[in-house]
Biopython code that builds the backbone (N, CA, C, O; Angstrom):
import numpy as np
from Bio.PDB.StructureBuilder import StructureBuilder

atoms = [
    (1, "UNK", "N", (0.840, -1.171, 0.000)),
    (1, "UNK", "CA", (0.000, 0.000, 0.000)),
    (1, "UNK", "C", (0.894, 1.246, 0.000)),
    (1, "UNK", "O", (1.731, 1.476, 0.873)),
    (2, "UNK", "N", (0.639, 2.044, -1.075)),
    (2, "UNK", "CA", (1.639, 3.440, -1.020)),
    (2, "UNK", "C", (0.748, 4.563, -0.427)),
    (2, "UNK", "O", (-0.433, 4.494, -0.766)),
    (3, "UNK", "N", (1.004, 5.318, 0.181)),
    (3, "UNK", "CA", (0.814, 6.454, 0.795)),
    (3, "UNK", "C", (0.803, 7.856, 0.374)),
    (3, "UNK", "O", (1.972, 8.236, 0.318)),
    (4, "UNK", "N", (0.207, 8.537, 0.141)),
    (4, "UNK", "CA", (0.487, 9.778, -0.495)),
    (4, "UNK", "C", (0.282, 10.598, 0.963)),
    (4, "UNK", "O", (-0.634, 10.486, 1.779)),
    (5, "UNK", "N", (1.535, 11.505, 0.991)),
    (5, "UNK", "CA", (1.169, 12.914, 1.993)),
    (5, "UNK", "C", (1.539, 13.867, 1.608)),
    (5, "UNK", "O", (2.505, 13.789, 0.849)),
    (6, "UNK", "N", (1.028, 15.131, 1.894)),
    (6, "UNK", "CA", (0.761, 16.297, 1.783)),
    (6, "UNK", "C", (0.253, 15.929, 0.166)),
    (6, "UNK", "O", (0.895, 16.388, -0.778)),
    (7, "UNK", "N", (-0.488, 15.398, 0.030)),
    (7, "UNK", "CA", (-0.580, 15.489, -1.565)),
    (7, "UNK", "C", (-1.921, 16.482, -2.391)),
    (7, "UNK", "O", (-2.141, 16.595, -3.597)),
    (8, "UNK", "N", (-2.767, 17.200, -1.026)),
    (8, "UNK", "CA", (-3.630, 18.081, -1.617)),
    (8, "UNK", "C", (-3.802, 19.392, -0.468)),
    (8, "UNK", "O", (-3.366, 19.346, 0.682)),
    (9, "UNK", "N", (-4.491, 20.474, -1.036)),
    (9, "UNK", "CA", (-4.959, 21.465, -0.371)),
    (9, "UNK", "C", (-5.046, 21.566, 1.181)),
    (9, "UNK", "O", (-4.559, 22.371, 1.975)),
    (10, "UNK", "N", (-6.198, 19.967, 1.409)),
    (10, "UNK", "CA", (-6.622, 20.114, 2.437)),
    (10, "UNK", "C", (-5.748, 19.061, 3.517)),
    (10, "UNK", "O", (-6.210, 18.362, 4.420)),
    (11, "UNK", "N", (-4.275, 19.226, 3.060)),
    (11, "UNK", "CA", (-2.690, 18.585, 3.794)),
    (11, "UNK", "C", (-2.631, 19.223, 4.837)),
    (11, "UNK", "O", (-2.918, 18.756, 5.940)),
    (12, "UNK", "N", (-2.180, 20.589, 4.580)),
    (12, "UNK", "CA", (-1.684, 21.490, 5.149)),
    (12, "UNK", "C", (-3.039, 22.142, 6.447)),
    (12, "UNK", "O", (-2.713, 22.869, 7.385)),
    (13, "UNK", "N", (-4.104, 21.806, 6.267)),
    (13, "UNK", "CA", (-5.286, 21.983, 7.234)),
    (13, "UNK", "C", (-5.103, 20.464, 8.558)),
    (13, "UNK", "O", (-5.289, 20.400, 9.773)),
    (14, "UNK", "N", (-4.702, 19.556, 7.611)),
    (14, "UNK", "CA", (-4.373, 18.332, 8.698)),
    (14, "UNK", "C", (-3.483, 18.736, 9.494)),
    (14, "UNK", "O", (-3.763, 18.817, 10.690)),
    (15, "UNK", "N", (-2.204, 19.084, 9.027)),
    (15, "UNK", "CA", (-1.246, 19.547, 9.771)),
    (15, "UNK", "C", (-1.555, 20.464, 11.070)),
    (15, "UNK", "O", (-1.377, 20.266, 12.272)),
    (16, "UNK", "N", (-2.135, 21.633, 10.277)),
    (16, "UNK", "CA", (-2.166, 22.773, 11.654)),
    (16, "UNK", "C", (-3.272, 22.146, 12.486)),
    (16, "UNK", "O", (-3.107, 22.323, 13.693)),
    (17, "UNK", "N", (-4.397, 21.434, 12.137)),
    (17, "UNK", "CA", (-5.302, 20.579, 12.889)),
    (17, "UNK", "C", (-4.551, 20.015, 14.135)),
    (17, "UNK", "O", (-4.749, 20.432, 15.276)),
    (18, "UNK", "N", (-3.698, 19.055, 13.817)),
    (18, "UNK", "CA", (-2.446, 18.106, 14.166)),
    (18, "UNK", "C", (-1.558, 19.297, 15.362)),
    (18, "UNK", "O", (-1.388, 18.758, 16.456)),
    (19, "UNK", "N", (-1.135, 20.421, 15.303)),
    (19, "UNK", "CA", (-0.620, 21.217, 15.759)),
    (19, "UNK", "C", (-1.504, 21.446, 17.111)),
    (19, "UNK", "O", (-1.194, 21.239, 18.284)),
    (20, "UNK", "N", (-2.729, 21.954, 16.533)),
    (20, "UNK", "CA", (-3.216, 22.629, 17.535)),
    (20, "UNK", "C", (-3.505, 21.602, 18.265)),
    (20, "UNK", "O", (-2.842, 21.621, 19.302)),
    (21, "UNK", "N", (-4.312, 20.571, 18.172)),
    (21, "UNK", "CA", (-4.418, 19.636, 18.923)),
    (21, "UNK", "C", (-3.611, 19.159, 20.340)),
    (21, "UNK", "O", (-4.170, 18.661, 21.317)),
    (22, "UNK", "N", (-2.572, 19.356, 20.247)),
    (22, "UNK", "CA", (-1.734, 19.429, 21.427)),
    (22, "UNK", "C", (-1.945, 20.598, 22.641)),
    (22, "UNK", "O", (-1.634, 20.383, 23.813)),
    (23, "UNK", "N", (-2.473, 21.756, 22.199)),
    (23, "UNK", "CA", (-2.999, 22.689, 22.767)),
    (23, "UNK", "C", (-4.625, 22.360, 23.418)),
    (23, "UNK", "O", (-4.859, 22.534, 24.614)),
    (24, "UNK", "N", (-5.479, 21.960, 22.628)),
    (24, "UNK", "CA", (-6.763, 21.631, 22.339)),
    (24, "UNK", "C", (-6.829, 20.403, 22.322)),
    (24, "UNK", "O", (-6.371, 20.014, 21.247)),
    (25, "UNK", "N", (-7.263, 19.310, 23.147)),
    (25, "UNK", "CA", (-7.018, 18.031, 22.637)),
    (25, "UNK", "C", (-8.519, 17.583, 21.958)),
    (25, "UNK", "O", (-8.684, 16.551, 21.308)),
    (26, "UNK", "N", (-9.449, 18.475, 22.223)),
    (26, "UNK", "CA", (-10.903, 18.193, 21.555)),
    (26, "UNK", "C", (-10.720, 18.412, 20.087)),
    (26, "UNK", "O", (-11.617, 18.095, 19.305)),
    (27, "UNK", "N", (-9.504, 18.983, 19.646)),
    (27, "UNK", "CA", (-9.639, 18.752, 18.198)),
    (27, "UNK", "C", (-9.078, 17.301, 18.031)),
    (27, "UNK", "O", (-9.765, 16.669, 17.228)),
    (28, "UNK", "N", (-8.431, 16.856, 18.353)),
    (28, "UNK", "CA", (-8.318, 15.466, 18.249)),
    (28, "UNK", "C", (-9.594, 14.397, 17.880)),
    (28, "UNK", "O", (-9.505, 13.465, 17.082)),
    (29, "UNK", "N", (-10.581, 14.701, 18.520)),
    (29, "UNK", "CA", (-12.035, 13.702, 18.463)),
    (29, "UNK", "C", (-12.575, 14.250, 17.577)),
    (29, "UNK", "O", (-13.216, 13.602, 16.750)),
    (30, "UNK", "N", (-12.473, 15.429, 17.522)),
    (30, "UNK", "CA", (-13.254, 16.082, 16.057)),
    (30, "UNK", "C", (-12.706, 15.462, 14.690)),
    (30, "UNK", "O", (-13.272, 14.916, 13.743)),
    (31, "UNK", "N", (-11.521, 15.736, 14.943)),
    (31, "UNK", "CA", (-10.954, 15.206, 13.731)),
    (31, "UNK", "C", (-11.167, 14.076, 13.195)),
    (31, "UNK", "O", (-11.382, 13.783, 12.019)),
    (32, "UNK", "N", (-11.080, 13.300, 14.338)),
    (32, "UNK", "CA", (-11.402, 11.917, 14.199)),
    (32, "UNK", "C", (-12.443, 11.165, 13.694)),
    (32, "UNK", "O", (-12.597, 10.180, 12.971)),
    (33, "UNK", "N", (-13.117, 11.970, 14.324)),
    (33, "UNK", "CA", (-14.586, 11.776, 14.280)),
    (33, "UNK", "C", (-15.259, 12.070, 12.113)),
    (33, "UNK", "O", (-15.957, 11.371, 11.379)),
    (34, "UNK", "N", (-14.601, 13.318, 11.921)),
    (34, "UNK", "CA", (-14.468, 13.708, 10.969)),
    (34, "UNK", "C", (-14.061, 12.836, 9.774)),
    (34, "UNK", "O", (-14.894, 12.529, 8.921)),
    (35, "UNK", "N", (-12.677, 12.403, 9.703)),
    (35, "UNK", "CA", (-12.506, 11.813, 9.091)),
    (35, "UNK", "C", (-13.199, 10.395, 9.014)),
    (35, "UNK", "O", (-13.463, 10.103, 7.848)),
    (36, "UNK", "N", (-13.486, 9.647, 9.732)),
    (36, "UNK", "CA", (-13.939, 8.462, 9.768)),
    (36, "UNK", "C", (-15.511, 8.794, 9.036)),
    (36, "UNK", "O", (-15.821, 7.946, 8.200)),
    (37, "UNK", "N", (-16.567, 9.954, 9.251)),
    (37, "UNK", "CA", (-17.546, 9.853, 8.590)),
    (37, "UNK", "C", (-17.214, 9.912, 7.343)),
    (37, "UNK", "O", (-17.716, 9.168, 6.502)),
    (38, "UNK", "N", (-16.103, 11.031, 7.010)),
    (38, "UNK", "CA", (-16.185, 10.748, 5.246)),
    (38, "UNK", "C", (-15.740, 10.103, 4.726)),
    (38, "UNK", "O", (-15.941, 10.197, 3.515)),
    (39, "UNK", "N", (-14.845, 9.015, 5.189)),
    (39, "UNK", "CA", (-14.622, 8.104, 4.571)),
    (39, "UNK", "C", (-15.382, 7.103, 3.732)),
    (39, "UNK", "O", (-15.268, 6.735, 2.563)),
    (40, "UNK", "N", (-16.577, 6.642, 5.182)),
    (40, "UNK", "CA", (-17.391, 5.727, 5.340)),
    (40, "UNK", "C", (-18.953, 6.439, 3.489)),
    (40, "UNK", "O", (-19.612, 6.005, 2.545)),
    (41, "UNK", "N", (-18.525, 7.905, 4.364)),
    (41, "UNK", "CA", (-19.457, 8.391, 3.341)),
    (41, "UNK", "C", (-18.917, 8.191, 1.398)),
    (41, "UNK", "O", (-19.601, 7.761, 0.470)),
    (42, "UNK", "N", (-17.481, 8.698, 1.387)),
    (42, "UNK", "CA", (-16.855, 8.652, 0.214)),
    (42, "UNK", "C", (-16.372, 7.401, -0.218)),
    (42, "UNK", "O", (-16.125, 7.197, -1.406)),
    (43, "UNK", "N", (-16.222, 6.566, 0.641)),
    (43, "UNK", "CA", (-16.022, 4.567, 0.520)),
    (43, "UNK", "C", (-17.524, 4.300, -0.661)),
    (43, "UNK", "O", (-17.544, 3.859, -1.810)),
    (44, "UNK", "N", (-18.430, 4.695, 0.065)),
    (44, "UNK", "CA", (-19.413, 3.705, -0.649)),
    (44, "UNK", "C", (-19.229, 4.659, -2.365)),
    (44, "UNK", "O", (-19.285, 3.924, -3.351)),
    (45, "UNK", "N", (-19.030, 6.163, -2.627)),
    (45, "UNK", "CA", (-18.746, 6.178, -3.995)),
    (45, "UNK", "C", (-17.883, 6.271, -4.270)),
    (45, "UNK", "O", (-17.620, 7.164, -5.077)),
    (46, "UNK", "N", (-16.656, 5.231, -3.680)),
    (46, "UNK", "CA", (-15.494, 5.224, -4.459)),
    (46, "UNK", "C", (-15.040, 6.530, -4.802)),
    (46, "UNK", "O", (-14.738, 6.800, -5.964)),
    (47, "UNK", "N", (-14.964, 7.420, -3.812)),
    (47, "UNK", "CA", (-14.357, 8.532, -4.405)),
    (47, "UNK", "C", (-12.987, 8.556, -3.071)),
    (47, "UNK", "O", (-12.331, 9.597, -3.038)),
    (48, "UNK", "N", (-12.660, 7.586, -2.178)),
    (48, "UNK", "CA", (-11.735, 7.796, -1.341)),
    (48, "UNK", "C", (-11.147, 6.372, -1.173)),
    (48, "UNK", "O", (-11.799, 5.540, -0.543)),
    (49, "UNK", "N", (-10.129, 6.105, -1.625)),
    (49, "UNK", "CA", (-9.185, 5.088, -0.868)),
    (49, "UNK", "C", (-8.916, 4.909, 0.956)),
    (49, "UNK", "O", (-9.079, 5.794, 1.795)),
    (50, "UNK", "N", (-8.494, 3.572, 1.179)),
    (50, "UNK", "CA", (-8.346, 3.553, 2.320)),
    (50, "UNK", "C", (-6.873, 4.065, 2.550)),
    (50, "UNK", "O", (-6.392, 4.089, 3.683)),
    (51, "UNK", "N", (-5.902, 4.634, 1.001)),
    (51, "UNK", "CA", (-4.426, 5.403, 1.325)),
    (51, "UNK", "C", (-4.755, 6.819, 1.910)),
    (51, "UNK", "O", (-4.202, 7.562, 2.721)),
    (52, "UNK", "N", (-5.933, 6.874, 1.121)),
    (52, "UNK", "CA", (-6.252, 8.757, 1.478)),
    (52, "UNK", "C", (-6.624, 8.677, 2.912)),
    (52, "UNK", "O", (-6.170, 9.586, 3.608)),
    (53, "UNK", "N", (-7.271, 7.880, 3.436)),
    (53, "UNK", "CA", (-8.211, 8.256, 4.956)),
    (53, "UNK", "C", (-6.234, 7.861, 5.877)),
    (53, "UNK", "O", (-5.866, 8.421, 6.909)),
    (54, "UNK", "N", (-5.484, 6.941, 5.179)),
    (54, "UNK", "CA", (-4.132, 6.402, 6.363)),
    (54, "UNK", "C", (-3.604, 8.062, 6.001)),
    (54, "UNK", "O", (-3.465, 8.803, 6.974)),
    (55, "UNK", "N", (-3.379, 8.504, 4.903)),
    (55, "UNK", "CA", (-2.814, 9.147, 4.430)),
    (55, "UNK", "C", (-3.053, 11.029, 5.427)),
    (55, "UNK", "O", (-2.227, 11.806, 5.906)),
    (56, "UNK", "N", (-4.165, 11.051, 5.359)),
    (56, "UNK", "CA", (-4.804, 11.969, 6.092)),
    (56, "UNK", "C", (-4.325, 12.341, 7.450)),
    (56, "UNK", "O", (-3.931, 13.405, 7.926)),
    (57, "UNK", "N", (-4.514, 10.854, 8.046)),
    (57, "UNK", "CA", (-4.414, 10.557, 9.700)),
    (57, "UNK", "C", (-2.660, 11.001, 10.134)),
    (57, "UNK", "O", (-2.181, 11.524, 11.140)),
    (58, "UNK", "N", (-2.135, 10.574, 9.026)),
    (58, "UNK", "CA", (-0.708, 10.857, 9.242)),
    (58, "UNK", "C", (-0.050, 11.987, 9.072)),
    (58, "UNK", "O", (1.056, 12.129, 9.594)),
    (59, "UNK", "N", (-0.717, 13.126, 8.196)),
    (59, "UNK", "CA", (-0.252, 14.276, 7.823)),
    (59, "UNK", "C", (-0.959, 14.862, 9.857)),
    (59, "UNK", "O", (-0.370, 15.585, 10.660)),
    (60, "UNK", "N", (-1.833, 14.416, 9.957)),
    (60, "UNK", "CA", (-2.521, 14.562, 11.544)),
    (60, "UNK", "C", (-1.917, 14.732, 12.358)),
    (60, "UNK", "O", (-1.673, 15.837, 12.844)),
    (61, "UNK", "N", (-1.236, 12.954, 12.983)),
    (61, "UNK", "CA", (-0.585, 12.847, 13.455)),
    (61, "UNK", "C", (1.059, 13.556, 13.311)),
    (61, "UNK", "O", (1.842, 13.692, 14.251)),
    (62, "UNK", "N", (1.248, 13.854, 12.217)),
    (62, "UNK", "CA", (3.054, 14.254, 12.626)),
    (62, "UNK", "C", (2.456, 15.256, 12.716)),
    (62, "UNK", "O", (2.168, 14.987, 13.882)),
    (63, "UNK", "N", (1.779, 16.600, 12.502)),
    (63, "UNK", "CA", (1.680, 17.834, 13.195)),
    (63, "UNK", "C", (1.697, 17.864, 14.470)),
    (63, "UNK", "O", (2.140, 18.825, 15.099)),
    (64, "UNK", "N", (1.013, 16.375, 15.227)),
    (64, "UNK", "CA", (1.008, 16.704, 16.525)),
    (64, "UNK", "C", (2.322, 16.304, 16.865)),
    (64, "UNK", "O", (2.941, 16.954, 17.708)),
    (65, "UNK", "N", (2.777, 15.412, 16.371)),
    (65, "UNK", "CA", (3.971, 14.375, 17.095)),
    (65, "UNK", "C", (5.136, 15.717, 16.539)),
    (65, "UNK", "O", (5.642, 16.150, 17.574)),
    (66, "UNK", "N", (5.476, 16.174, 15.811)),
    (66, "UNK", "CA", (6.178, 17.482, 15.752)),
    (66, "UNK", "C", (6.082, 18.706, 16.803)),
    (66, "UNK", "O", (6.898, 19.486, 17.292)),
    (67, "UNK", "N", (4.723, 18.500, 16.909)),
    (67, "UNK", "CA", (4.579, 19.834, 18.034)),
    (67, "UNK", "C", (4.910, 19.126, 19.652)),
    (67, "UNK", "O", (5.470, 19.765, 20.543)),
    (68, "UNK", "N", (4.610, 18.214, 19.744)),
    (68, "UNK", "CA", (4.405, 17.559, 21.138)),
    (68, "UNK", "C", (6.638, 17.490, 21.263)),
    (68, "UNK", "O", (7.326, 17.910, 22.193)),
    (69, "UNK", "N", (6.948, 17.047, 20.408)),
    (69, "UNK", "CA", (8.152, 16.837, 20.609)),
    (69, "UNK", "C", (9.100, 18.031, 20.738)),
    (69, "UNK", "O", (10.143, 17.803, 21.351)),
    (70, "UNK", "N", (8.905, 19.312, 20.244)),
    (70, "UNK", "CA", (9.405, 20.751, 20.002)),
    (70, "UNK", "C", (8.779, 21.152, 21.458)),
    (70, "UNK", "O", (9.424, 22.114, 21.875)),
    (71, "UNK", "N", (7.903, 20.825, 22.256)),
    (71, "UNK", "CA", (7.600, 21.202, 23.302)),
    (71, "UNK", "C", (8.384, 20.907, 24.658)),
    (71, "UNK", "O", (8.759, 21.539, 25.646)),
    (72, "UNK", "N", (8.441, 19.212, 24.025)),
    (72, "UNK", "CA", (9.263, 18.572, 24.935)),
    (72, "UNK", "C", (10.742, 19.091, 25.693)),
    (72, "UNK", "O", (11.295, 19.242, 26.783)),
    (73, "UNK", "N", (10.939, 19.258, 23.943)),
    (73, "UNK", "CA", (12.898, 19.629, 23.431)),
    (73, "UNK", "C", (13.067, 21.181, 24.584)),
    (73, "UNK", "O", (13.880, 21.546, 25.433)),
    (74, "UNK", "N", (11.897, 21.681, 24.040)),
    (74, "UNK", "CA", (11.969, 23.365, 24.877)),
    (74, "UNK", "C", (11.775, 23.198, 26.334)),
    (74, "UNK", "O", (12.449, 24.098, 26.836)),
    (75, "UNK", "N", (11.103, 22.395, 27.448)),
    (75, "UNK", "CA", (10.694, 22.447, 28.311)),
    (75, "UNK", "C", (12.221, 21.577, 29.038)),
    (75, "UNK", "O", (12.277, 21.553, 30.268)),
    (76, "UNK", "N", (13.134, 21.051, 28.405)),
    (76, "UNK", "CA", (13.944, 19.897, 28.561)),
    (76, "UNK", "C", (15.224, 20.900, 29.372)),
    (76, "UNK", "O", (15.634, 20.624, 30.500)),
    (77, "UNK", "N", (15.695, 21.998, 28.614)),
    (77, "UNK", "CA", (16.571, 22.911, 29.167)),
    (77, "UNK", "C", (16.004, 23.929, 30.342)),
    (77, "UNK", "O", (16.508, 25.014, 30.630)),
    (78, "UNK", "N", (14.628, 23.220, 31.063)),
    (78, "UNK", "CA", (14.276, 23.972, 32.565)),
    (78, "UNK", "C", (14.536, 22.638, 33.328)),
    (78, "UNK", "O", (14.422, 22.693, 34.552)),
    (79, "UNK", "N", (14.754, 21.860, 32.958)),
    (79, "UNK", "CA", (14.547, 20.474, 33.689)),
    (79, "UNK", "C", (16.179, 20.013, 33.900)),
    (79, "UNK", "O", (16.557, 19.588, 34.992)),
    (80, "UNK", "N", (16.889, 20.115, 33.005)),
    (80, "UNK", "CA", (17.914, 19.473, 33.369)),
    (80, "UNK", "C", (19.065, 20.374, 33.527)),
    (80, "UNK", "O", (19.139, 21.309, 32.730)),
    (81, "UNK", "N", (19.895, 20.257, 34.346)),
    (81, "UNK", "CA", (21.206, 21.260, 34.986)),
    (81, "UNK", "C", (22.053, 21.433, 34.018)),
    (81, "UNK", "O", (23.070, 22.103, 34.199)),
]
sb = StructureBuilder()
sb.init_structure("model")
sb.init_model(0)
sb.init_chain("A")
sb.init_seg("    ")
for serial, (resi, resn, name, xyz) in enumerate(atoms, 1):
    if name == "N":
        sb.init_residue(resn, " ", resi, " ")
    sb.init_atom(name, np.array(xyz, "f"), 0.0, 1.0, " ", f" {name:<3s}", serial, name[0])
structure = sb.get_structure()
């Protein structure tokens, strides 16, 4: 199974989604929530692969896993001597 990311418009909306989420964790369920209806909705006319819905989740996820980790990195030089 190949993967396409960032491969449209609405990439770069996953991302900052993905971002804020770490701030907001209710965008997390939204999102979620989100994507899984249109899938289910765009599955039955074949207008969405199951690469686009992995594909999606992941442009998601590394916004957060980028932000969560840049938080980490910054909070790391109050913590250690």
């Amino acid at each position: 199974m190949k993967i396409e990311v960032f491969d449209d418009e609405k990439s770069i909306g996953h991302f900052l989604l993905g971002v804020s989420s770490v701030f907001i964790p209710y965008f997390f369920f939204g999102f979620l929530a989100y994507e899984v209806i249109e899938f289910c909705f765009k599955k039955k006319k074949r207008k969405e692969k199951a690469q686009d819905f992995i594909g999606d989740l992941f442009e998601f996820t590394f916004g957060a896993g980028l932000t969560a980790v840049g938080l980490g990195l910054s909070w790391m030089k109050f913590i250690l001597p």
